[in-house]
Biopython code that builds the backbone (N, CA, C, O; Angstrom):
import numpy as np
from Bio.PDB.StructureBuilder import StructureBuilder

atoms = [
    (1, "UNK", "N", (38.159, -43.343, 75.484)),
    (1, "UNK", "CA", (38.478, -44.764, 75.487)),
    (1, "UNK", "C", (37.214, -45.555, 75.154)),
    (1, "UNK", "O", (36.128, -45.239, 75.641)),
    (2, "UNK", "N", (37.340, -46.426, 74.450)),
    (2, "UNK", "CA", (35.792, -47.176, 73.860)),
    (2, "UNK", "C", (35.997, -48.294, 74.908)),
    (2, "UNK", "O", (37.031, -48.477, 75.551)),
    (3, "UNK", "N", (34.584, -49.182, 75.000)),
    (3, "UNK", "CA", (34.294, -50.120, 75.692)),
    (3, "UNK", "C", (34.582, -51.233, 75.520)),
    (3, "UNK", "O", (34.292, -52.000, 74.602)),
    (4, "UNK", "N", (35.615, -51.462, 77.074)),
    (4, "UNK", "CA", (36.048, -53.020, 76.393)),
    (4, "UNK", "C", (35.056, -54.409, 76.354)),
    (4, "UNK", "O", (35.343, -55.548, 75.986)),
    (5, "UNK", "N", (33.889, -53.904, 76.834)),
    (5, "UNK", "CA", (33.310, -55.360, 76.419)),
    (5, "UNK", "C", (32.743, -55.874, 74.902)),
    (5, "UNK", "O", (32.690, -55.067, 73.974)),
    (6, "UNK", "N", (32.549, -56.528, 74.822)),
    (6, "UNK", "CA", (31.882, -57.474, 73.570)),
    (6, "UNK", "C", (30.428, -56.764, 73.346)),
    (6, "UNK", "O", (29.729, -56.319, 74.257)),
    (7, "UNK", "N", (30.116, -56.746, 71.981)),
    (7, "UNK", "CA", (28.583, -56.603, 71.866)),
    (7, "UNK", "C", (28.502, -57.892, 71.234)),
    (7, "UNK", "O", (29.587, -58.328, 70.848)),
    (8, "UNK", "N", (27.408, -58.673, 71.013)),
    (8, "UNK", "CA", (27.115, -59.410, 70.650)),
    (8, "UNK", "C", (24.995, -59.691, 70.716)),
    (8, "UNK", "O", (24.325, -59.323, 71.682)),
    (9, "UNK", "N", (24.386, -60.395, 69.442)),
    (9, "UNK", "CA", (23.203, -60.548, 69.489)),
    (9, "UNK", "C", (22.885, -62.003, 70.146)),
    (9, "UNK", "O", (23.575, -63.014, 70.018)),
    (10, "UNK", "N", (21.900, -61.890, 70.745)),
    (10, "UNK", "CA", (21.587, -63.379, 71.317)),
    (10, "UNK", "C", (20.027, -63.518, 71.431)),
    (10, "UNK", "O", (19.263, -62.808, 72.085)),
    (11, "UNK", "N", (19.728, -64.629, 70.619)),
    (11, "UNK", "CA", (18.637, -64.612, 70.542)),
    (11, "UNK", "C", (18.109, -65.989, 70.969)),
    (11, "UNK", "O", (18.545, -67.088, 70.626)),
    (12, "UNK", "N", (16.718, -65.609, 72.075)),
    (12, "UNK", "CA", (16.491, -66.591, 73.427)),
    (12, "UNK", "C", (15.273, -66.703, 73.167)),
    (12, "UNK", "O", (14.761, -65.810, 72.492)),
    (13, "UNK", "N", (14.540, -67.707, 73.575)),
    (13, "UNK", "CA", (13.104, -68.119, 73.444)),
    (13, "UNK", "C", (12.216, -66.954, 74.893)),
    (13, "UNK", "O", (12.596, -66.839, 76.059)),
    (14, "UNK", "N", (10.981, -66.260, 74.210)),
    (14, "UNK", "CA", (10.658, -65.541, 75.254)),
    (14, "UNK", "C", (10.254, -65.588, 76.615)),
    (14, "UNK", "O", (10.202, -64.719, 77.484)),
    (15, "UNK", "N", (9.881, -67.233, 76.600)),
    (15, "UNK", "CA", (8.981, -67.484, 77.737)),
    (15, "UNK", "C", (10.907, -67.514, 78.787)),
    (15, "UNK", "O", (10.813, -66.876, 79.835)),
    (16, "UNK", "N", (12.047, -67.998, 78.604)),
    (16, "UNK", "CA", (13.382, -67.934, 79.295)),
    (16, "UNK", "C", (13.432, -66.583, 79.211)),
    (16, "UNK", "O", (13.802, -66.192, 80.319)),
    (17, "UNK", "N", (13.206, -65.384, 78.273)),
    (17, "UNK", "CA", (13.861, -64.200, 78.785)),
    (17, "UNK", "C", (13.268, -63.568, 79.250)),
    (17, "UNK", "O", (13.706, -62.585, 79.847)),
    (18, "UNK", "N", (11.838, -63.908, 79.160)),
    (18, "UNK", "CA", (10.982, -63.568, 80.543)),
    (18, "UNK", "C", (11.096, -64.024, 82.263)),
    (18, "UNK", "O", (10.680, -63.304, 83.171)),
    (19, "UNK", "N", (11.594, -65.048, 82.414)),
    (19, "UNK", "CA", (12.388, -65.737, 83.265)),
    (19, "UNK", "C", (13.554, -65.120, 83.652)),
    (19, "UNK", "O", (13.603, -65.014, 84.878)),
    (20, "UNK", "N", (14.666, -64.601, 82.989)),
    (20, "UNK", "CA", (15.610, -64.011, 83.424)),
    (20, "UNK", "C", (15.600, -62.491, 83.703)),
    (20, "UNK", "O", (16.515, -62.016, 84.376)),
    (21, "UNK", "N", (14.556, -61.654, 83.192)),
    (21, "UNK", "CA", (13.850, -60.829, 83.481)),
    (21, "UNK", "C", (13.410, -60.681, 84.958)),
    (21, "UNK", "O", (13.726, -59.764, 85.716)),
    (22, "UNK", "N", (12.626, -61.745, 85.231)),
    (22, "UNK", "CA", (12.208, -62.086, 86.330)),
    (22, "UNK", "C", (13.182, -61.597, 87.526)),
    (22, "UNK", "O", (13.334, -60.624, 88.265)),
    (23, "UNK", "N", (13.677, -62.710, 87.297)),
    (23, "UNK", "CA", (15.214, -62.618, 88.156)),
    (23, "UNK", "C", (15.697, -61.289, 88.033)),
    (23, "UNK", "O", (15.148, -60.432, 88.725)),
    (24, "UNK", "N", (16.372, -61.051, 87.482)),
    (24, "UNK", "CA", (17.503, -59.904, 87.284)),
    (24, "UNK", "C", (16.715, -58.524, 87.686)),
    (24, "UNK", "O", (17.445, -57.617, 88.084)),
    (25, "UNK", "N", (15.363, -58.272, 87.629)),
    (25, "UNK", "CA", (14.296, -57.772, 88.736)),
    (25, "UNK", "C", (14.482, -58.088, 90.167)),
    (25, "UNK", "O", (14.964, -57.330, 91.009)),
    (26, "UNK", "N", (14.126, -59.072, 90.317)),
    (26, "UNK", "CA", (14.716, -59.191, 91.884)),
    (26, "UNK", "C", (15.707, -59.196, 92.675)),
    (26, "UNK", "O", (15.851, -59.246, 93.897)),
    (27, "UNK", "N", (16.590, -59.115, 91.491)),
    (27, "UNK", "CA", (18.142, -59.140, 91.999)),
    (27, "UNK", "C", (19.144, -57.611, 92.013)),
    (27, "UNK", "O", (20.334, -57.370, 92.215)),
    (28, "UNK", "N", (17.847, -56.743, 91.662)),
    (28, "UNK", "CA", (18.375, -55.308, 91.291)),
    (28, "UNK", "C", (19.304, -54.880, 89.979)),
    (28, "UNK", "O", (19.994, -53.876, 89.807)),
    (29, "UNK", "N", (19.043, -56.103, 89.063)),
    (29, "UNK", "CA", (19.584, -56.097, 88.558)),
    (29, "UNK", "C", (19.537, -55.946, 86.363)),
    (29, "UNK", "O", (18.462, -56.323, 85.897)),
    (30, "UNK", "N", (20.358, -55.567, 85.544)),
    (30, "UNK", "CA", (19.627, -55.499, 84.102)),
    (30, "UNK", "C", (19.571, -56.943, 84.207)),
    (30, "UNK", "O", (20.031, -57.657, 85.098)),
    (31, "UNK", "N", (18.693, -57.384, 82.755)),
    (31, "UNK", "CA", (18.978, -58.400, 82.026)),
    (31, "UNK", "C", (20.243, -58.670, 81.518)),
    (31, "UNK", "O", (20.644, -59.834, 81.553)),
    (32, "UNK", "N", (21.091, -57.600, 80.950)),
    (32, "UNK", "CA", (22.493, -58.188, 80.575)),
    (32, "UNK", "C", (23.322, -58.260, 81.777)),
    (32, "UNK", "O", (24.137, -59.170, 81.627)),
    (33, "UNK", "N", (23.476, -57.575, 83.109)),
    (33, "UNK", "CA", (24.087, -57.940, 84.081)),
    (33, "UNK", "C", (23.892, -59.453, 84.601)),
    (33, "UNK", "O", (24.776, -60.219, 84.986)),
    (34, "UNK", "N", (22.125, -59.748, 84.486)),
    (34, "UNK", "CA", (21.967, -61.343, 84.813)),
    (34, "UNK", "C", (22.436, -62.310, 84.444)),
    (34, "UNK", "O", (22.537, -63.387, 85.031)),
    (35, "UNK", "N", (22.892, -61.901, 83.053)),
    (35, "UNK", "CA", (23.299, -63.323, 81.910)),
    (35, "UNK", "C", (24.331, -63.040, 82.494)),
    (35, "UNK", "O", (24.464, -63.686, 83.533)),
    (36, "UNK", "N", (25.254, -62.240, 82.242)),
    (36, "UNK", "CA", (26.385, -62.147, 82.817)),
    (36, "UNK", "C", (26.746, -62.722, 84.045)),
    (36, "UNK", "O", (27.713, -63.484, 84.035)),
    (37, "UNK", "N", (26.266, -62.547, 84.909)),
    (37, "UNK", "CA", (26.556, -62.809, 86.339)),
    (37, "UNK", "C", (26.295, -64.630, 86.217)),
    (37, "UNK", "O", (26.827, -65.452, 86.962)),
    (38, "UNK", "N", (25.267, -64.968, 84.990)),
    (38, "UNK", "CA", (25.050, -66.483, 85.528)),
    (38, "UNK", "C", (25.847, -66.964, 84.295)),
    (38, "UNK", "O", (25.614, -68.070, 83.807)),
    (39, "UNK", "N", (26.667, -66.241, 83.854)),
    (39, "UNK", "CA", (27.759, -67.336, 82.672)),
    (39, "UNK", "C", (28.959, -67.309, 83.642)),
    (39, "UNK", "O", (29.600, -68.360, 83.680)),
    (40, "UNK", "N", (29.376, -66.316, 84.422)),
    (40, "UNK", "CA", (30.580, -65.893, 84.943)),
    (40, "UNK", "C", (30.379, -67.438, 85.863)),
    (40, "UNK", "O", (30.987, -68.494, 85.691)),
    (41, "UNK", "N", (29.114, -67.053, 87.048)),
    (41, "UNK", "CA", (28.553, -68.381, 87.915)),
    (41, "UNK", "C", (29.236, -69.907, 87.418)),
    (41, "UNK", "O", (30.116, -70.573, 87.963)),
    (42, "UNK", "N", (28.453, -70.163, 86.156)),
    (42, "UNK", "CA", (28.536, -71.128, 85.189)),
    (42, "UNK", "C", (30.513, -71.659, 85.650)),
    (42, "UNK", "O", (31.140, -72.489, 86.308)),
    (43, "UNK", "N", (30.742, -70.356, 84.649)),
    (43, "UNK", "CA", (32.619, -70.757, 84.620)),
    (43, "UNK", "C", (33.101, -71.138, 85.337)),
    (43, "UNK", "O", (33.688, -72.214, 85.230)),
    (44, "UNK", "N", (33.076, -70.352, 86.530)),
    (44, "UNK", "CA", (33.164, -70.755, 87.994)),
    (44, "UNK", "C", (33.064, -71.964, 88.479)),
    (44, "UNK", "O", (34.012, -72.575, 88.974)),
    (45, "UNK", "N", (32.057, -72.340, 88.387)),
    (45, "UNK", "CA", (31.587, -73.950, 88.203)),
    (45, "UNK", "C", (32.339, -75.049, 88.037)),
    (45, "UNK", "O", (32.698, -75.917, 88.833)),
    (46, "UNK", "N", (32.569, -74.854, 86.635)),
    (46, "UNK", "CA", (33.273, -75.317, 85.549)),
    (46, "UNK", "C", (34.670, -75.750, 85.979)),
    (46, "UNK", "O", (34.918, -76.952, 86.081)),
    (47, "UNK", "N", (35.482, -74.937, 86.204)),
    (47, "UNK", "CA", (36.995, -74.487, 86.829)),
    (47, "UNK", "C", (36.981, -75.071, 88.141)),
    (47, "UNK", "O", (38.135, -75.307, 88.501)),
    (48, "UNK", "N", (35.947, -75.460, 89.163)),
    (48, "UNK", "CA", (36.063, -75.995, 90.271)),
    (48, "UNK", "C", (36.430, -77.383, 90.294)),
    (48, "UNK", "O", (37.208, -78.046, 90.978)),
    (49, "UNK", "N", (35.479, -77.681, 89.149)),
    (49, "UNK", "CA", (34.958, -79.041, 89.250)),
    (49, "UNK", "C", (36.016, -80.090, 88.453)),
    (49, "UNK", "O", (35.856, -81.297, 88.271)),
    (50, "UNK", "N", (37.263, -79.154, 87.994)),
    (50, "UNK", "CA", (37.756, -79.527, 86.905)),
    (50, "UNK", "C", (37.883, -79.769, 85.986)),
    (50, "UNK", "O", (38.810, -80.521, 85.687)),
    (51, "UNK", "N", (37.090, -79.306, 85.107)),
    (51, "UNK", "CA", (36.838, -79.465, 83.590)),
    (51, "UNK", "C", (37.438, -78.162, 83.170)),
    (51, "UNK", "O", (37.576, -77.109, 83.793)),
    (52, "UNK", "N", (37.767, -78.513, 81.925)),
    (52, "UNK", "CA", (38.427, -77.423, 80.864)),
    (52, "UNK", "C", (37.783, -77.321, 79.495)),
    (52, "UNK", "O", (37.676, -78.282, 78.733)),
    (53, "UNK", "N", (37.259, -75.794, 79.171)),
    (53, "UNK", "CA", (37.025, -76.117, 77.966)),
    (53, "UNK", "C", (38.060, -76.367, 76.939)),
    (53, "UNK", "O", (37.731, -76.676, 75.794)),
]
sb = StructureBuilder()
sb.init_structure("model")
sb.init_model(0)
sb.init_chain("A")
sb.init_seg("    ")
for serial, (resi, resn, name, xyz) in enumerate(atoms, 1):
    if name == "N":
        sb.init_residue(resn, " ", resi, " ")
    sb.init_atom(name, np.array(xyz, "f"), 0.0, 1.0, " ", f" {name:<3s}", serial, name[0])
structure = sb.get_structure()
């Protein structure tokens, strides 16, 4: 069975993906789990507050 997630390229200024690096280090965590976890966060957000994209 192949992987259902998305690949996709994203390209970030270094001194931020050093920053999320940071983080996602302290959080036990990869860099792509971090983004992840803080877009999911984000949506979350989003959906509370009532807005729709």
């Amino acid at each position: 069975m192949s992987d259902p997630k998305k690949t996709f390229l994203l390209r970030v200024d270094p001194r931020l993906f050093d920053e999320v690096q940071g983080w996602a280090a302290q959080e036990l965590r990869s860099v792509n789990a971090q983004i992840e976890y803080l877009l999911k966060e984000a949506l979350s957000r989003r959906r509370r507050s009532g807005e729709r994209p």
